[in-house]
C-alpha positions in Angstrom: 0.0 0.0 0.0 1.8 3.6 -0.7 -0.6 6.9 -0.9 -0.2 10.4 -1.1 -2.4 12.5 1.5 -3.7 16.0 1.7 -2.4 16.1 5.0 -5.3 18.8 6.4 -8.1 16.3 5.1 -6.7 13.3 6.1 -6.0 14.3 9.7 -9.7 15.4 10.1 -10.6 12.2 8.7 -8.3 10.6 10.7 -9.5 12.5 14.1 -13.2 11.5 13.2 -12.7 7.8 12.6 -11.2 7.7 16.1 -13.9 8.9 18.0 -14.6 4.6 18.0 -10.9 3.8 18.6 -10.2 2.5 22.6 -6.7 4.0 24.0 -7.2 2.1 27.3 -8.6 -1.4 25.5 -6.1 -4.1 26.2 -6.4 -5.7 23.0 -4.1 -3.4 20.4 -6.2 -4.1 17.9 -8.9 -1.9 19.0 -6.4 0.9 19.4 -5.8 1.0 15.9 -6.8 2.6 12.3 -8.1 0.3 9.8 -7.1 1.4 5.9 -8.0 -0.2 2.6 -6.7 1.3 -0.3 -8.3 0.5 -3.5 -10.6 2.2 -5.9 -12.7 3.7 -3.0 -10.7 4.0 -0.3 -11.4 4.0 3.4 -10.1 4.2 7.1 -11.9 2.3 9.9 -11.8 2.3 13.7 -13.4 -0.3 16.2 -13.8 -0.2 19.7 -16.0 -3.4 20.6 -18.8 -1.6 20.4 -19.4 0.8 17.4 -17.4 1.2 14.6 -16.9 3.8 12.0 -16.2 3.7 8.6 -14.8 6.8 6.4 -14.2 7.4 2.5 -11.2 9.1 1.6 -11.2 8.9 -2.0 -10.8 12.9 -2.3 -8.0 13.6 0.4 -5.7 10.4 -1.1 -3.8 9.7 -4.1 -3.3 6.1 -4.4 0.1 5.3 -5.7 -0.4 1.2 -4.8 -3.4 -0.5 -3.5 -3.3 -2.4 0.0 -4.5 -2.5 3.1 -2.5 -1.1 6.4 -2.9 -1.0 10.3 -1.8 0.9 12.0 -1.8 2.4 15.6 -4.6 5.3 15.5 -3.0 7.9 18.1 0.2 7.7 16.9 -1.1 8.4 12.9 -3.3 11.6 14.3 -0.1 13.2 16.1 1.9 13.0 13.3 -0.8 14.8 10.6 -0.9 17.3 13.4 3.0 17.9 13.9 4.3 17.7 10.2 3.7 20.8 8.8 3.8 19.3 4.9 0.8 20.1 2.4 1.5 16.1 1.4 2.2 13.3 3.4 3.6 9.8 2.0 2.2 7.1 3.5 3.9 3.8 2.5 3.2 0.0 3.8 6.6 -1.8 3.8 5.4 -5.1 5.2 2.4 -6.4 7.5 4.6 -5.2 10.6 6.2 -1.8 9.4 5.0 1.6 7.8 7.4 4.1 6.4 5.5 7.6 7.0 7.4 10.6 4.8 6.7 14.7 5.1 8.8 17.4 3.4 11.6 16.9 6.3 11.0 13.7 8.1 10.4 10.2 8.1 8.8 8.1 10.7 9.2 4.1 10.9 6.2 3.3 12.6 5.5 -0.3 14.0 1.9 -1.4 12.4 -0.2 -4.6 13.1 -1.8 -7.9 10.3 -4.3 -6.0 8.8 -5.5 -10.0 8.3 -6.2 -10.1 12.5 -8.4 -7.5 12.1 -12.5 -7.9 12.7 -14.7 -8.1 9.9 -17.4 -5.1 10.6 -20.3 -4.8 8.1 -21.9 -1.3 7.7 -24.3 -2.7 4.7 -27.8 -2.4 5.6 -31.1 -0.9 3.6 -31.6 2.7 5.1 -35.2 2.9 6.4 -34.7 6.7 8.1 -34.1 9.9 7.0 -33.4 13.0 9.0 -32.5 16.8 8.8 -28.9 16.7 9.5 -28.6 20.0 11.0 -32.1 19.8 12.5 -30.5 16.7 14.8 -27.9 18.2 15.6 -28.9 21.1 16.7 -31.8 19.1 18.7 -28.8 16.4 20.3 -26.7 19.5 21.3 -29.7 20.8 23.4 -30.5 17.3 24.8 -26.6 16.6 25.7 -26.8 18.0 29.2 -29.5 15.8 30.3 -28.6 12.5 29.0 -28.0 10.3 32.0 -24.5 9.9 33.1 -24.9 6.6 35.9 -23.1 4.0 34.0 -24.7 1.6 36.2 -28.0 2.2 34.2 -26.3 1.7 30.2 -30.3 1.3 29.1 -30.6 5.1 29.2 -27.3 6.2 28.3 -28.3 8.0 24.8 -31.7 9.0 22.5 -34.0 7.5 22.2 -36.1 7.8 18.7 -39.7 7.3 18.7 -41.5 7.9 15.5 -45.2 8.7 16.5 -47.7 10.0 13.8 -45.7 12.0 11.3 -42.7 13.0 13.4 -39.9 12.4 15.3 -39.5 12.5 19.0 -36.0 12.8 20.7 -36.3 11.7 24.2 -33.5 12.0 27.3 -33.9 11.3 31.0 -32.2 10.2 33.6 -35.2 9.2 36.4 -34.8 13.2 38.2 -35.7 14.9 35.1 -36.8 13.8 31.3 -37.0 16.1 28.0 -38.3 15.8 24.6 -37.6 17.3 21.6 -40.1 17.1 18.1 -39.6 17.7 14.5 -41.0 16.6 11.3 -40.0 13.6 9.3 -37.9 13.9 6.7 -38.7 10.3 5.5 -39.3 7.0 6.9 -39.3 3.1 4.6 -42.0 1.6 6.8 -41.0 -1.6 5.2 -37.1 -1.5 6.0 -38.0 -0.8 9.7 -37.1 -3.7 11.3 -39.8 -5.8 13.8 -38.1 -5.4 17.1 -37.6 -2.2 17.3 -41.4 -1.9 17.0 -42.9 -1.1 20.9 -45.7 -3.6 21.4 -47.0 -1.5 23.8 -47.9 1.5 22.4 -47.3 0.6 18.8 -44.8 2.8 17.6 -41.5 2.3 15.9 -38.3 3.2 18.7 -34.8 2.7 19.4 -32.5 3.9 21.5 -29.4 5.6 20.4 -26.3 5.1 22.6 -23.5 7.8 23.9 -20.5 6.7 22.3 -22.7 6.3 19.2 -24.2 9.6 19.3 -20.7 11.2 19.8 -19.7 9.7 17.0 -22.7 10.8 14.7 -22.0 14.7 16.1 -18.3 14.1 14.7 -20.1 13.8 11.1 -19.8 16.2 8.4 -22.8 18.0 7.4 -24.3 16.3 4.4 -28.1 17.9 4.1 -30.1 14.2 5.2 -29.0 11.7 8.0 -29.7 8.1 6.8 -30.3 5.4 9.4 -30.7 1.9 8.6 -31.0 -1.8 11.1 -29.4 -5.4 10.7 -29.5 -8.0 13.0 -27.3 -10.9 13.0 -28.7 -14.5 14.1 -28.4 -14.3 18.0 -27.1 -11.1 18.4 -28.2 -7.7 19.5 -30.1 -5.6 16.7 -27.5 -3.1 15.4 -27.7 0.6 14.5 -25.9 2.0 10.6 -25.9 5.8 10.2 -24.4 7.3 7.5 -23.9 10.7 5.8 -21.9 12.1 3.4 -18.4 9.6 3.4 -19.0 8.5 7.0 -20.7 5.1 8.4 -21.1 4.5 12.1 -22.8 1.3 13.5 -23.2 0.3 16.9 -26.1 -1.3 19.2 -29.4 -0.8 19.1 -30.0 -0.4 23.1 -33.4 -1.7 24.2 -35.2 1.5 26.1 -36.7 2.0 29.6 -38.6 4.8 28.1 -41.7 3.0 26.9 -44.3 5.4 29.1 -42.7 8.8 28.2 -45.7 10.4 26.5 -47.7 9.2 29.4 -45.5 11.5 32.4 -45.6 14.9 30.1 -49.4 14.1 29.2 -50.0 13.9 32.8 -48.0 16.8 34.1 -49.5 19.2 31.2 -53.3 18.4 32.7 -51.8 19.6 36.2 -50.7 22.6 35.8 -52.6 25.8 36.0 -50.3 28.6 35.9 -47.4 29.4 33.5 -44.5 31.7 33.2 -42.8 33.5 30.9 -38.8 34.6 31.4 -36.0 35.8 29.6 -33.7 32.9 29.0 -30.4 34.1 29.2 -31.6 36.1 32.1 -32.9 33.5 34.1 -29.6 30.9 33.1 -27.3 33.9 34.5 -29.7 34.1 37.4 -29.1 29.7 38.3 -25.5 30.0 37.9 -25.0 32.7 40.5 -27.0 30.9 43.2 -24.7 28.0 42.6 -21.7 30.3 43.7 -19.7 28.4 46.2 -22.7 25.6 46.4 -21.5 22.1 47.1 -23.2 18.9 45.2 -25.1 17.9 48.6 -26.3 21.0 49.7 -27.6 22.3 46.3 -31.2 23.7 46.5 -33.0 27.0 44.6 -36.4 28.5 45.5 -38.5 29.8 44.0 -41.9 32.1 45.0 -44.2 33.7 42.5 -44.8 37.4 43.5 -46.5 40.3 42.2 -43.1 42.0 41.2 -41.8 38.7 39.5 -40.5 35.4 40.2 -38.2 35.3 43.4 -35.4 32.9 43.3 -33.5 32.0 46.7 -30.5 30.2 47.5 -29.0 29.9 51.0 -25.6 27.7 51.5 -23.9 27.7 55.0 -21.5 30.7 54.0 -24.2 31.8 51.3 -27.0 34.1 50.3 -28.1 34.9 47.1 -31.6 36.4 46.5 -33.2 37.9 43.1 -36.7 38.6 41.6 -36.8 37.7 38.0 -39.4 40.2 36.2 -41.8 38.0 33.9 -42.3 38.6 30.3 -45.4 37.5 31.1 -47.7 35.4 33.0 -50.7 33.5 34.1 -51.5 32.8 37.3 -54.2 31.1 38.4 -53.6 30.6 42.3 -51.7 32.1 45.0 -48.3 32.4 45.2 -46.8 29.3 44.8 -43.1 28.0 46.3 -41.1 25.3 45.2 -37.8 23.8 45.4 -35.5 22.5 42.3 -31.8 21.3 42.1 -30.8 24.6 40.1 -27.9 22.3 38.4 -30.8 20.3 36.9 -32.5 23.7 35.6 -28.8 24.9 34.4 -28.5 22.2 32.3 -32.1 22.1 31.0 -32.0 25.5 29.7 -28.5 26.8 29.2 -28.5 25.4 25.5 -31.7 26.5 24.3 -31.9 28.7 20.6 -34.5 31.1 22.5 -35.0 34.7 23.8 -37.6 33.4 26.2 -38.5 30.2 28.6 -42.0 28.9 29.8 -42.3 27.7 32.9 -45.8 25.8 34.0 -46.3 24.7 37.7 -49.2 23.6 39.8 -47.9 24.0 43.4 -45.8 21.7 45.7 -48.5 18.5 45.2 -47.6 17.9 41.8 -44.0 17.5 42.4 -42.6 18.9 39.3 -41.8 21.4 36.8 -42.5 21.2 33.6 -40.2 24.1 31.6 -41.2 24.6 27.4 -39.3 26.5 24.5 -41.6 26.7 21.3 -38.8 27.6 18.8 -37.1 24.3 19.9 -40.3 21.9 20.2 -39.0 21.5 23.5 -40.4 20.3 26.9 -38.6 19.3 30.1 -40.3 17.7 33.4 -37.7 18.4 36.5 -38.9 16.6 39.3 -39.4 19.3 42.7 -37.1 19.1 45.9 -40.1 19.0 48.3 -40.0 20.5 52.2 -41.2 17.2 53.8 -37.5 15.4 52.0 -35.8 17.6 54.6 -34.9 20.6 53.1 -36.2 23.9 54.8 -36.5 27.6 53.4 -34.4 30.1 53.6 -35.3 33.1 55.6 -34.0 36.4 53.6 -35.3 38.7 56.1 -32.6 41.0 57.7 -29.6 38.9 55.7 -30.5 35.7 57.1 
């Protein structure tokens, strides 16, 4: 194998293909980059989990076809060191790679490309998505997407095709968020059977972390196609491509059957709604979590004529503020509750909007449920209730 690269290209290529390479696997293998050179030419990584698959053609001048493999990290730092336009990358044997720039050579050490697994990315593509509309909607979703790697079942999106659109749906048991937006296109008929929900008939899957991070990583080709396989006796697996990029990974079964069922619920219950400035009320939640440790975090809040008064008292602490509305409806009396402002932080802080919706019913409901039109967002954040423990704050005279 002997190429010429567009060194620039390659090493983005490079740098995206690793996002599924392991640097603390034991097995080499897994720590390394995958390249067949022939008339369409790719680079591969595998991590034991998802794979992805890139095509190179226009960053590569094949000089002689082959295959290489070679260890990942060490190809990336290279491209980003060597400051040639062209790099020469040649494949001297199955256990050594001659790498040349303008002013250097590098020997590197490489692996049998032989040993390496055989990962298929061909599926039919049942899905497709807005590229940029998915993004956009997994960026705002990030923050909330459980982090307890003792629960792996909701580690990721979930996808839930109901009616015409698409739902993307995070939680992590304290809070859960959804986002719509329309179908770009959906093959009923290449939708696999299992990852239809028998219980509310609709067509789901679950979307994992390491996947999604690798999907993010992609470059922006206009649709998002998503296709299924399912090998005899293993796990249903996941193929998303666009543009020159494949990724594939495991289709996670979901603990998120009931979702509609909690925001349904919580929409009936609440009588009284407001209306704040976004970035406003985001600046507001981060100063009350000045000096605040993880155990003792806890924000108030009490509607009042004036605005909404937010509270925070920590033993060496006091922060106080009333947040004018842009509006409101209120059909009770003044209302206080309690919320984790770290979960109310994260909910809002990534949101496209000038403005943010917040509905509540009092104490007995035991949640929030905060809204952001422009986005087709909703977010339920369960309430920190006074009879878990937690006391208010007096404000009066400092204390």
């Amino acid at each position: 194998m002997k190429i010429l690269v567009n060194t620039r290209q390659f090493r983005e290529y490079v740098g995206q293909c690793l996002t599924a390479s392991s640097s603390n696997h034991f097995a080499p293998i897994l720590q390394s980059l995958y390249m067949k050179i022939d008339d369409k030419p790719f680079i591969m990584a595998f991590n034991g989990r998802i794979g992805v698959k890139i095509y190179v053609g226009d960053s590569v001048e094949v000089i002689e076809q082959g295959t290489c493999l070679i260890q990942g990290k060490k190809l990336l730092q290279i491209l980003q060191m060597d400051k040639s336009e062209k790099i020469d990358i040649s494949s001297v044997s199955n256990d050594r790679c001659v790498i040349k720039g303008d002013t250097s050579k590098y020997n590197v050490a490489v692996l049998d490309p032989a040993e390496y697994p055989s990962i298929d990315f061909n599926a039919e593509m049942a899905i497709e998505i807005n590229t940029t509309e998915f993004r956009e909607s997994v960026k705002i979703l990030t923050p909330l997407i459980c982090d307890d790697t003792s629960r792996p079942h909701m580690q990721g999106v979930l996808l839930d095709f109901i009616g015409e659109d698409w739902f993307l749906v995070v939680g992590d048991g304290k809070r859960m968020a959804r986002i719509r937006f329309k179908n770009s296109g959906v093959v009923k008929s290449a939708l696999p059977s299992w990852l239809l929900s028998e219980e509310i008939k609709t067509y789901r899957f679950l979307i994992p972390t390491d996947l999604l991070k690798c999907v993010m990583q992609m470059n922006v080709d206009p649709l998002l196609h998503i296709g299924f396989t399912q090998e005899t006796g293993r796990a249903g697996q996941i193929i998303i491509r666009c543009g020159n990029m494949e990724t594939k990974g495991v289709a996670m079964e979901t603990p998120f059957a009931d979702w509609v069922l909690p925001f349904k619920f919580y929409s009936e219950k609440f009588t009284s709604h407001l209306i704040l400035n976004r970035e406003e009320f985001d600046l507001a939640i981060k100063k009350s979590m000045i000096g605040a440790t993880k155990e003792d975090k806890c924000l108030w809040f009490s509607t009042t004529d004036d605005g909404l008064q937010m509270t925070n008292r920590e033993s060496e602490f006091l922060y106080s503020e009333v947040m004018p509305y842009v509006s409101s409806v209120r059909k009770s009396e003044a209302i206080e509750f309690c919320i984790d402002p770290e979960f109310a932080k994260e909910s809002i802080s990534t949101l496209p909007s000038e403005t943010i919706k917040i509905n509540y019913a009092g104490d007995y409901v035991g949640a929030l449920l905060l809204e952001c039109s422009e986005a087709n967002f909703k977010a339920i954040i369960m309430l920190k209730k006074v009879k878990d423990g937690i006391s208010k704050p007096n404000t009066a005279n400092g204390g």
